[in-house]
N, C-alpha and C positions, 0 to 999 in steps of 0.2 A: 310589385314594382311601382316607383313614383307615376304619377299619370299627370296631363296636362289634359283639363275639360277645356273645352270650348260649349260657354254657356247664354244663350239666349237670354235679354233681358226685354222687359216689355217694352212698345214704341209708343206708348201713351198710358194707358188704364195698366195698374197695379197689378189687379186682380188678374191678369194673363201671364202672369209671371206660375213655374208648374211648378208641382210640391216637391219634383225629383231635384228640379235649379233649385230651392231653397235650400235639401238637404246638401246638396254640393258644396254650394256656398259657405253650407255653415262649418262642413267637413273639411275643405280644403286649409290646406296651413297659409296659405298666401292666396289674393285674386290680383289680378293684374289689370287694371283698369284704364281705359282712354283717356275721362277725364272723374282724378277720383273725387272733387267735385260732386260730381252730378250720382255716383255712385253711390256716395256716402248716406246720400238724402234717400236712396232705396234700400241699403244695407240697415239704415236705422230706422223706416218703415218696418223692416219685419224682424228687426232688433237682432240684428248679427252683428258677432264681435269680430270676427274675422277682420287679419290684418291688409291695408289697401299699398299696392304699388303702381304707382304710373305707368302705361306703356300704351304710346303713343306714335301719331304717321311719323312725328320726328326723331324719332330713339327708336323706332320696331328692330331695325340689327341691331346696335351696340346693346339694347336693352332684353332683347328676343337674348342675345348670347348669353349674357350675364344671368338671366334666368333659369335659360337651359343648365347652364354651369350651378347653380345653386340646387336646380334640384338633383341633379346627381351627386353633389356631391355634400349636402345634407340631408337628402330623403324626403323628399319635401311633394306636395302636392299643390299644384298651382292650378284658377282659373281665371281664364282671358273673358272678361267683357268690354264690349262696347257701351259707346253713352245709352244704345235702344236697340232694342235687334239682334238680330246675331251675325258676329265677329267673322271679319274677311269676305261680307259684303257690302261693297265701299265705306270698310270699314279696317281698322287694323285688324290682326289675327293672322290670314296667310303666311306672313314672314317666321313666324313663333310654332306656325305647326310645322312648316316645312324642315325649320331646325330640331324639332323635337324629333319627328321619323327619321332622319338622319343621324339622330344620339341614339335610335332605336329604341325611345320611349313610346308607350302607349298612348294614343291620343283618342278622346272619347268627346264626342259630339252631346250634348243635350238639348234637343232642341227645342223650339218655343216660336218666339213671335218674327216677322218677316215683314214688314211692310210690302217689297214684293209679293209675295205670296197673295199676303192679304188683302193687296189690292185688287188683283188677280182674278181672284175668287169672289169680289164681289162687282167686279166689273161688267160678267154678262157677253164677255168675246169670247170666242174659242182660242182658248190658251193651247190647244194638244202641241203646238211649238211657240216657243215667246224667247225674244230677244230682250238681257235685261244690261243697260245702255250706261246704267250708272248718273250722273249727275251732266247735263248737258253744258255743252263744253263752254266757257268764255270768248274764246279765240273765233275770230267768222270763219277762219280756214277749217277748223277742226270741226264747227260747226255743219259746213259745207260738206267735209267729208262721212261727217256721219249720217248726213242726209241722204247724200248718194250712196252709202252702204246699205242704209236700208229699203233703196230702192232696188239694190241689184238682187238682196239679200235671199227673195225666197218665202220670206215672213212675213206674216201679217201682223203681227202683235208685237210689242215693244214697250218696257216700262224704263220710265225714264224719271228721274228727282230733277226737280228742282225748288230756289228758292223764292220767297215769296214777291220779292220786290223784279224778278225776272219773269215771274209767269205766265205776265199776258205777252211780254216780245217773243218770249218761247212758243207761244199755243199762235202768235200772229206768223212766226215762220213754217210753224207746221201746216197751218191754214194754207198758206201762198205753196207749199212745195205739194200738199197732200189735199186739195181742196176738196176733197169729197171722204177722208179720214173721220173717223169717229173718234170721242175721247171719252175716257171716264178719270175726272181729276179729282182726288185726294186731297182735302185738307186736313192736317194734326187729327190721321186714321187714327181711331181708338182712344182718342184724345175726349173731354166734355163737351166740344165746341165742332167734334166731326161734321165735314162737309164733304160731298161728295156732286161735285159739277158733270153730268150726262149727255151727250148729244151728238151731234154735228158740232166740228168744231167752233162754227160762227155760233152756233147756239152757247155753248160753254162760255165761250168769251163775252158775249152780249148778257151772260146772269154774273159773270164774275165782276166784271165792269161794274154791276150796279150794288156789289157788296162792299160796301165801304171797311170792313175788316178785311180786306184779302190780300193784305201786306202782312197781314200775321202768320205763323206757323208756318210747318214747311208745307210743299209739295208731293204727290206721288202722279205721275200721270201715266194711262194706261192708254197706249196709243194704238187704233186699228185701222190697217188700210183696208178696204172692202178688195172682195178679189178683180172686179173689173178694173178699179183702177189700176192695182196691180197687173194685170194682163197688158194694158197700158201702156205703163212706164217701163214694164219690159220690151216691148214689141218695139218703143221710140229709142230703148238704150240696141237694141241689136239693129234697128236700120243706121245708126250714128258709127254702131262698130262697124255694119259691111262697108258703109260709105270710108269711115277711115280707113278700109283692107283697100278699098279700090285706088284711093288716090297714094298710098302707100305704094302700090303696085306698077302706077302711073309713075311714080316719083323715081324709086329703085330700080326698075327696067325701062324706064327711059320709051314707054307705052303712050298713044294715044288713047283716046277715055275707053273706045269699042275695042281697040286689040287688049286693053288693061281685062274686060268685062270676061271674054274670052280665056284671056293669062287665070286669071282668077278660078275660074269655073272648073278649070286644070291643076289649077295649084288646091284647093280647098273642096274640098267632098262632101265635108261638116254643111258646108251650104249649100241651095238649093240652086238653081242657075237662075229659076226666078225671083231671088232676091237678089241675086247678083244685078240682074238685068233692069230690076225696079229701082234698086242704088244707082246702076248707072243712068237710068231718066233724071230721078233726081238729082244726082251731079251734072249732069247737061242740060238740065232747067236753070241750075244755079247758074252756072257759067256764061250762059247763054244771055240769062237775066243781068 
């Protein structure tokens, strides 16, 4: 039956590209490519004739369809690359396989290079859980909320892209929200010119600073909060929740602070009566003050 591979292509060095992606590529009747551009120049490295189609963030349906339709109904074998990497992480791909196990075609993975991954693994944090972020937002709202996700989140690790003209505003806001966060930053991994920035984040920023190339290439940063702080920022996000249950409680039954403390202690089990009772000091400090 037709199959659509999803095939890994290197994120800098050639040479990481696997001999089984090669024979794919050369087997397949069609690849389907992000930008065939940037594709071409590695198709004609290793002198494949295979013919190239575009499929990109801006056509992944209309162009995911028409694919799907073509290989059913010429027999055809198709592979999805990205410009580096592999396909459908922050990258197209997703939309193209989900249509394809919907046509009930086989979909086959090949795998190879990750920039996640590989930063990962040579970052030196306990990955056993890692949150992977994607490319950090433009917007300060979304910015905001991905900050506070990650502090409610549970994780300590987190890789996050960015580019190179954003890097140091990026690593100065992680600095201010995580000031005792570790980073191992990523420049053009596996590329000739690999850099890898290590430390505390005022350390990172204070060697990147002084590298007059570090508007070049892109980013990968590998973010770790240590667990103290994490213990931290949880213990300041739950006295901010009892405090809003309290004056919530105050508000909706129409409560004084001590009979709210009380209401509460009765209404919520989940909490302890001494945290109850530590929120309502500090709400009667505030007030008071």
């Amino acid at each position: 039956m037709q199959t659509l591979y999803i095939v890994a292509t290197p994120i800098g060095n050639l040479s990481d590209l696997s001999s089984r992606a090669l024979e794919v590529l050369e087997s397949v009747d069609l690849i389907a490519a992000e930008d065939t551009r940037r594709t071409v120049k590695l198709l004609n490295h290793f002198e494949i004739k295979t013919p190239l189609v575009s499929y990109h963030k801006f056509n992944e349906t209309e162009k995911g369809e028409s694919l799907i339709e073509k290989m059913k109904g010429e027999g055809i074998d198709i592979a999805v690359v990205s410009d580096a990497g592999t396909p459908g992480i922050s990258d197209p791909g997703s939309k193209i396989v989900r249509l394809a196990r919907q046509a009930g075609l086989p979909v086959v993975p090949v795998p190879g290079a990750s920039s996640v991954v590989t930063a990962l693994s040579a970052a030196g944090f306990d990955a056993t859980e890692f949150t992977f972020l994607g490319f950090y937002p433009r917007e300060k709202k979304q910015r905001e909320q991905v900050k506070e996700n990650i502090m409610r989140s549970g994780i300590r690790c987190f890789v996050v892209f960015e580019s190179p003209n954003r890097i140091l505003n990026t690593l100065e806001e992680f600095q201010t929200a995580f000031p005792q966060a570790q980073a191992a930053v990523f420049n053009d991994i596996t590329k000739l010119h690999e850099q890898c920035y290590y430390g505390q984040i005022n350390q990172v920023l204070e060697e990147l600073c002084g590298n007059e190339s570090r508007e070049k290439g892109e980013y990968t940063i590998v973010l770790y909060i240590p667990p103290q702080e994490k213990r931290e920022k949880d213990q300041a996000a739950q006295r901010l929740s009892t405090e809003a249950a309290l004056v919530d409680c105050m508000v909706k039954e129409q409560l004084s602070l001590k009979a709210a403390v009380k209401r509460l202690s009765e209404l919520d089990r989940e909490l302890s009566k001494n945290e109850i009772y530590q929120a309502g000091l500090r709400l009667k400090k505030m007030f008071e003050g």
